[in-house]
VOTOR-308675 format. One record per residue: residue in three letters; x, y, z of N, C-alpha, C in turn. Coordinates in pm, 1 decimal. Example, Ala and Ser with C-alpha at 12.3 -4.5 7.8 and 13.67 -1.06 7.14 Angstrom:
2
  resn       n.u       n.v       n.w      ca.u      ca.v      ca.w       c.u       c.v       c.w
   ALA    1319.0    -569.0     780.0    1230.0    -450.0     780.0    1320.0    -330.0     780.0
   SER    1285.0    -225.0     708.0    1367.0    -106.0     714.0    1290.0       3.0     787.0
This chain:
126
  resn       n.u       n.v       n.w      ca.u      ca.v      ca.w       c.u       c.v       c.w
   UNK   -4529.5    2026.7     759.3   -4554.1    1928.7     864.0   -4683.2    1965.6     936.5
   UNK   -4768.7    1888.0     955.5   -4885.8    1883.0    1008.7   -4876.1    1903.3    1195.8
   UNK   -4947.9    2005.7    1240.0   -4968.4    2005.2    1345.5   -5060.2    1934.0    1449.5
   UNK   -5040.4    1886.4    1531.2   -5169.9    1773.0    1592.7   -5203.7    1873.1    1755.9
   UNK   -5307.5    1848.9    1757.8   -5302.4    1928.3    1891.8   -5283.6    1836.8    2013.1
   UNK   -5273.2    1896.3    2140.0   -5249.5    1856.6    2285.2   -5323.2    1644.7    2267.9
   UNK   -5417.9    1716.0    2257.2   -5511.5    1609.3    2305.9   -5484.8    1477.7    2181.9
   UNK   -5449.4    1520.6    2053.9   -5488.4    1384.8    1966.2   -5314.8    1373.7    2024.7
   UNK   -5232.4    1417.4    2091.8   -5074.1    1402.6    2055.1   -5130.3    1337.8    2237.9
   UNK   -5187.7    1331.9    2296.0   -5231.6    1227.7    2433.6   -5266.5    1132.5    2408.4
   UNK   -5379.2    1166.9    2329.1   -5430.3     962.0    2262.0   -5350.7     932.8    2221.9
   UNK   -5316.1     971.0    2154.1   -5166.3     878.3    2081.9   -5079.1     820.7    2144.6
   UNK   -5016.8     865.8    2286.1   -4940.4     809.8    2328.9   -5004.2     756.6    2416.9
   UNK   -5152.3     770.0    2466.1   -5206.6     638.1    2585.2   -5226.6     496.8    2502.6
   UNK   -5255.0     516.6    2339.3   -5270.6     374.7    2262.5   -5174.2     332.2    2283.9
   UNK   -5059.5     408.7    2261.7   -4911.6     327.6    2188.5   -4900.5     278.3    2321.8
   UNK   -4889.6     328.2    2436.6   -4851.2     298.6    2568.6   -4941.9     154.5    2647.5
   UNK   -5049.3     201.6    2657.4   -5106.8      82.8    2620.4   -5091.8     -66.9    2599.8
   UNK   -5043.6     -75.6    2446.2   -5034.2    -155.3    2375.6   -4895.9    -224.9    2394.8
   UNK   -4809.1    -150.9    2426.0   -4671.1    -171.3    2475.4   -4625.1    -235.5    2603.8
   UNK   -4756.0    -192.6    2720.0   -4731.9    -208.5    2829.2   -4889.1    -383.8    2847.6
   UNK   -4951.5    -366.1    2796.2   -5061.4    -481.2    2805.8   -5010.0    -654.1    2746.7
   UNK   -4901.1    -629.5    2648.3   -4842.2    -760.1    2603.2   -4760.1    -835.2    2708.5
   UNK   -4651.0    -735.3    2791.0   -4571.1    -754.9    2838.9   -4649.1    -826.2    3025.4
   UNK   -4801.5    -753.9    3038.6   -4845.8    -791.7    3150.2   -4927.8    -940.8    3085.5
   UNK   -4937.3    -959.2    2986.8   -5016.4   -1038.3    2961.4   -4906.3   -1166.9    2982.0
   UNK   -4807.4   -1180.8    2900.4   -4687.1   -1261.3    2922.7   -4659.5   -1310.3    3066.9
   UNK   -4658.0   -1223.0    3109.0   -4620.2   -1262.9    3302.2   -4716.7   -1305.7    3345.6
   UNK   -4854.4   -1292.8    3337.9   -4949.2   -1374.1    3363.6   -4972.5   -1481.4    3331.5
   UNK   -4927.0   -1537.3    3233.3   -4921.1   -1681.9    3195.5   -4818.2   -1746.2    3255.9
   UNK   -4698.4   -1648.2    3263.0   -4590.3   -1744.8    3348.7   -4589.6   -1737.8    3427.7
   UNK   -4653.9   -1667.6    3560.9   -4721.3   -1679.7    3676.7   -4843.0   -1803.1    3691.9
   UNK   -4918.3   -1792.8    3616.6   -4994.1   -1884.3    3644.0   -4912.3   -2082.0    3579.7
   UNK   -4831.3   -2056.8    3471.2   -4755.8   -2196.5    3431.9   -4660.0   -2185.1    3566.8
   UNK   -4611.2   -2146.1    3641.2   -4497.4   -2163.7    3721.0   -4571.3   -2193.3    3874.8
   UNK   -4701.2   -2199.5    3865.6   -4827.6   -2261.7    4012.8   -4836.8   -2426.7    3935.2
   UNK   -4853.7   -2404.2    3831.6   -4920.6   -2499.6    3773.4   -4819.0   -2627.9    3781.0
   UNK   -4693.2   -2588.6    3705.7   -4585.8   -2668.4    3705.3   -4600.5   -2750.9    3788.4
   UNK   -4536.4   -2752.5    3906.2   -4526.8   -2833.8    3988.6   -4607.2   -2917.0    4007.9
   UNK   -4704.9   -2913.0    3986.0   -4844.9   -3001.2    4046.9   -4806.4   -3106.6    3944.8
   UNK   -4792.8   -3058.2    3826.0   -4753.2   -3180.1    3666.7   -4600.9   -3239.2    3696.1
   UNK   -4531.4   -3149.0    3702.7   -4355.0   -3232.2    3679.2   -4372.4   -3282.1    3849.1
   UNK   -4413.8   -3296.0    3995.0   -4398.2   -3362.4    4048.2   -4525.4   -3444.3    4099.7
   UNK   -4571.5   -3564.6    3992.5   -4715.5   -3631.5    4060.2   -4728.2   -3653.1    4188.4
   UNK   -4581.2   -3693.2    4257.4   -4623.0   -3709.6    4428.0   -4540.0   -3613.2    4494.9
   UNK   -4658.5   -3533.9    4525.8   -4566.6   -3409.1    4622.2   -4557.2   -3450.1    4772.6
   UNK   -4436.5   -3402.4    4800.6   -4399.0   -3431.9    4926.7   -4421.0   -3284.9    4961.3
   UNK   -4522.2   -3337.3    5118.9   -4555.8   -3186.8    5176.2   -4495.5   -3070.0    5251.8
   UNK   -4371.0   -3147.5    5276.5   -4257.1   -3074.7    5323.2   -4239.1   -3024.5    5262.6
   UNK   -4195.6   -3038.3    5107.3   -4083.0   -2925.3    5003.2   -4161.4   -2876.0    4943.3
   UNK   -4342.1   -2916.9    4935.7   -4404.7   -2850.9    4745.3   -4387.7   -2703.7    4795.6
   UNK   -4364.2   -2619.5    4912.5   -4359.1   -2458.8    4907.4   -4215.5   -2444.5    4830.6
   UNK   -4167.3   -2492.8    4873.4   -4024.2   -2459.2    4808.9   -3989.7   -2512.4    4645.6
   UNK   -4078.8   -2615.4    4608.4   -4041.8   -2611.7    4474.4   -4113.4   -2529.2    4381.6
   UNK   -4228.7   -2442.8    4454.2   -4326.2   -2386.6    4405.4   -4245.9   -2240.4    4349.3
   UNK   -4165.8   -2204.1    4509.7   -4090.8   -2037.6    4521.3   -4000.8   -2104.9    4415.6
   UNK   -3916.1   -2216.0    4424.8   -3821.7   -2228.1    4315.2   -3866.0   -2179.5    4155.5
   UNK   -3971.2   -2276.0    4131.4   -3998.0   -2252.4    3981.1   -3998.4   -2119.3    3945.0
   UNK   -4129.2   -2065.2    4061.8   -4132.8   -1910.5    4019.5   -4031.2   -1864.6    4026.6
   UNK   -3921.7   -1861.9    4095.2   -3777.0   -1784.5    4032.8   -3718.1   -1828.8    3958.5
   UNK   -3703.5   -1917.5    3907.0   -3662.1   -1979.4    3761.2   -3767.6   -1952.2    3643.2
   UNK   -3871.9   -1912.0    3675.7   -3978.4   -1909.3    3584.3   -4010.1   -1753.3    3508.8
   UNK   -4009.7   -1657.2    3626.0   -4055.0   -1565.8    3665.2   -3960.1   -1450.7    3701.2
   UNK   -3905.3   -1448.6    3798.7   -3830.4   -1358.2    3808.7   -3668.0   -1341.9    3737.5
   UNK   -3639.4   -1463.6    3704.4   -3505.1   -1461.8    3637.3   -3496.0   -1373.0    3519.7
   UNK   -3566.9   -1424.1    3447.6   -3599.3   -1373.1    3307.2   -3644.5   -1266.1    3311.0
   UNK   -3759.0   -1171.7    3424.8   -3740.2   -1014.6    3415.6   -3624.7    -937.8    3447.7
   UNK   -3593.5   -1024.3    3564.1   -3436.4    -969.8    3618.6   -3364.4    -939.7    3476.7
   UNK   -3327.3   -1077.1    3465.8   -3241.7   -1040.1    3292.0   -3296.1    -927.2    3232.7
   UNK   -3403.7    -956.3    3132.7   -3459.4    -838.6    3061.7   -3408.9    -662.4    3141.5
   UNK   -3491.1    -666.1    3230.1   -3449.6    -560.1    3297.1   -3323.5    -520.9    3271.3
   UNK   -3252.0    -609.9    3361.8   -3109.5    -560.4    3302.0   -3019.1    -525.3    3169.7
   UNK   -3093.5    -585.2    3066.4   -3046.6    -575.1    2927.6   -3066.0    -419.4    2869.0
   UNK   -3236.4    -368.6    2906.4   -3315.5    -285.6    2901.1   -3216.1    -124.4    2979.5
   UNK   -3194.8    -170.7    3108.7   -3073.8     -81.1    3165.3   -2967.3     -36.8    3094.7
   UNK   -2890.1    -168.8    3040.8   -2761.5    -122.4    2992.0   -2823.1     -73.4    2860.1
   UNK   -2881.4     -96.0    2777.7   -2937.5     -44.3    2650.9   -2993.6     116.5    2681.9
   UNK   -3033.4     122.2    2851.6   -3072.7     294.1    2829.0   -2967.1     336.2    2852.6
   UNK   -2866.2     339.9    2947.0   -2706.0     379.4    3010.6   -2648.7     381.0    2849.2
   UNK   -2636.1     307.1    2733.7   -2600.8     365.4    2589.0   -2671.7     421.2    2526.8
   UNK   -2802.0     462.9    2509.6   -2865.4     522.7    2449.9   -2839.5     664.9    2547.0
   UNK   -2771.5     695.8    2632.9   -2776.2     792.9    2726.4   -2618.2     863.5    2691.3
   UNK   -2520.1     777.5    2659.7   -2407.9     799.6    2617.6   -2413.1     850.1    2468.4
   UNK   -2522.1     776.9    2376.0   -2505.9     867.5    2232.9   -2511.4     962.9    2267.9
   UNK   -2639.4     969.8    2301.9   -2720.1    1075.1    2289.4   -2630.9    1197.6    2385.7
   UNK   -2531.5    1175.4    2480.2   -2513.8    1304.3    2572.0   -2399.7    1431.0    2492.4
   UNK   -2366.7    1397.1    2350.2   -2268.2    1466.2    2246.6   -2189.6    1546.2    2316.0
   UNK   -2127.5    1521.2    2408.3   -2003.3    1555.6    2490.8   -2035.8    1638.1    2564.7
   UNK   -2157.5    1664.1    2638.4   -2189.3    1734.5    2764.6   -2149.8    1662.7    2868.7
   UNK   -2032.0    1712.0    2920.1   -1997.2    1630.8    3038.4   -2108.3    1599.0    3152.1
   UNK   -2234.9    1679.6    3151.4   -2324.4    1680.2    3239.9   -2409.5    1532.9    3213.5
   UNK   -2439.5    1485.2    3052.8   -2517.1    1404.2    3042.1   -2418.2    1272.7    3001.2
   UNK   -2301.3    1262.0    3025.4   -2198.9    1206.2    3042.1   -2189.4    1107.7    3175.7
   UNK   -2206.4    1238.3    3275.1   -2206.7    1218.2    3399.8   -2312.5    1091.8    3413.8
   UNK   -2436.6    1143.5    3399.7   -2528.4    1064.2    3400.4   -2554.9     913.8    3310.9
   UNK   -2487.1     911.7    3213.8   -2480.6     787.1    3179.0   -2424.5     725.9    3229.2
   UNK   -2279.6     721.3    3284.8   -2175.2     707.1    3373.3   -2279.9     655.3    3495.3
   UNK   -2327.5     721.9    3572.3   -2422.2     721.2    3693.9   -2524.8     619.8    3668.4
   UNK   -2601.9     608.3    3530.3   -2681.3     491.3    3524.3   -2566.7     348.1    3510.1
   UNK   -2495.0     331.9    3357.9   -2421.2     223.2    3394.7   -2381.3     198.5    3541.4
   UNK   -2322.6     239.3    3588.6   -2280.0     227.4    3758.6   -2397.2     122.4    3820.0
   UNK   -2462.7     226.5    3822.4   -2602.7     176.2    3927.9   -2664.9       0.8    3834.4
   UNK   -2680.9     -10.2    3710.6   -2719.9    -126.8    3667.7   -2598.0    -220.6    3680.4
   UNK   -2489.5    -176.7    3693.4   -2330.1    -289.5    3761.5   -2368.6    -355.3    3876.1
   UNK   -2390.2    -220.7    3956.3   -2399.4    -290.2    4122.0   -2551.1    -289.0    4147.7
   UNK   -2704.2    -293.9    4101.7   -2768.1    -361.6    4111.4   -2748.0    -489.3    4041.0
   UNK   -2695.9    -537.2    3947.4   -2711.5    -694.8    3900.5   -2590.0    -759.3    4008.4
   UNK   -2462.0    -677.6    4031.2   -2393.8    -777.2    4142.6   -2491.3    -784.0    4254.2
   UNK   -2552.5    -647.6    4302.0   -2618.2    -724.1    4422.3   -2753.9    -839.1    4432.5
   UNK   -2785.0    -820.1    4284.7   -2888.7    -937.3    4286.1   -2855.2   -1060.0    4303.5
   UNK   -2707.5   -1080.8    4195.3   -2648.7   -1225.3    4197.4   -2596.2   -1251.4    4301.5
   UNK   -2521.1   -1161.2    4404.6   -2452.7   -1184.2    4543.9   -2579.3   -1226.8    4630.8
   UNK   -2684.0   -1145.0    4671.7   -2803.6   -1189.5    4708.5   -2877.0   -1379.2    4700.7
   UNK   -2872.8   -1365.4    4538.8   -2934.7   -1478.5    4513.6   -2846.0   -1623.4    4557.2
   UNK   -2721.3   -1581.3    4559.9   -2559.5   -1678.6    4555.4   -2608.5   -1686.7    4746.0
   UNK   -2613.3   -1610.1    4796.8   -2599.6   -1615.6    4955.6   -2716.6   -1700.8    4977.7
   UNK   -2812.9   -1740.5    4958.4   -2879.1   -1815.1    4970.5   -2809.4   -1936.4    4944.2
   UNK   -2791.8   -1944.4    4852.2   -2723.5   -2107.1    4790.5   -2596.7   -2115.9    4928.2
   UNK   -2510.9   -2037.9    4933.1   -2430.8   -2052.6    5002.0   -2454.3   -2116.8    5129.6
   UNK   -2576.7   -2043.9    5221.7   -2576.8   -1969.3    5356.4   -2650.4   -2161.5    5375.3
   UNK   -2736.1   -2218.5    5241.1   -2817.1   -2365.0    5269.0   -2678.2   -2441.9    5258.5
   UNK   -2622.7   -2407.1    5229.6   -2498.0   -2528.5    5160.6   -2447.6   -2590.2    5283.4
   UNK   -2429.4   -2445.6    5373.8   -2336.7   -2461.7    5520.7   -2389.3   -2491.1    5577.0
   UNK   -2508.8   -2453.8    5605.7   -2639.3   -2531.7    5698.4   -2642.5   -2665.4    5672.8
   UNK   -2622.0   -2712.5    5560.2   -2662.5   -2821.3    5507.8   -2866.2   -2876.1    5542.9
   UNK   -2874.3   -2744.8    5488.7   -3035.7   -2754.0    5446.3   -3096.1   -2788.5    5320.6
């Protein structure tokens, strides 16, 4: 097996990293900029009262939903990759245990969060 030194085993992982991390910013930039854009197209006559609010809408339907998700998929996929991998060390056990947990009750508190809004306008009747 071939040895690589410090530095070519750094480039290597600033390309790969890179390349991994530049698609994913590139993506959100388009749906940042389609989720400004939207609105102006799907509503020809904006009413100046609501276009802020259909604007924040899209972008969370546009934008943040879908990282939220991802994210969360990405979580529970490391919380099992944390469980193979811990081969009955109760210590790294622990810690998978400790991540699942934490990605449970961050996605309830996102959806409780996001729900209290809906709720809190409902009663207002806003």
């Amino acid at each position: 097996m071939a040895q690589i030194s410090l530095n070519q085993w750094l480039k290597k992982i600033k390309n790969n990293l890179l390349s991994y991390i530049s698609v994913p910013i590139l993506m959100l930039a388009a749906l940042v900029v389609s989720s400004v854009a939207m609105p102006v197209f799907v509503f020809a006559v904006i009413n100046p009262g609501t276009w802020i609010n259909d604007i924040l809408t899209h972008l969370l339907d546009i934008v943040v939903w879908p990282i939220f998700a991802a994210a969360s998929v990405l979580i529970f996929i490391w919380a099992g990759f944390l469980f193979l991998t811990a081969q009955g060390e109760p210590s790294k056990i622990a810690a998978a245990r400790k991540a699942f947990l934490w990605a449970s009750i961050g996605i309830a508190v996102a959806i409780v969060g996001f729900s209290a809004t809906n709720i809190i306008s409902s009663i207002l009747g806003v």
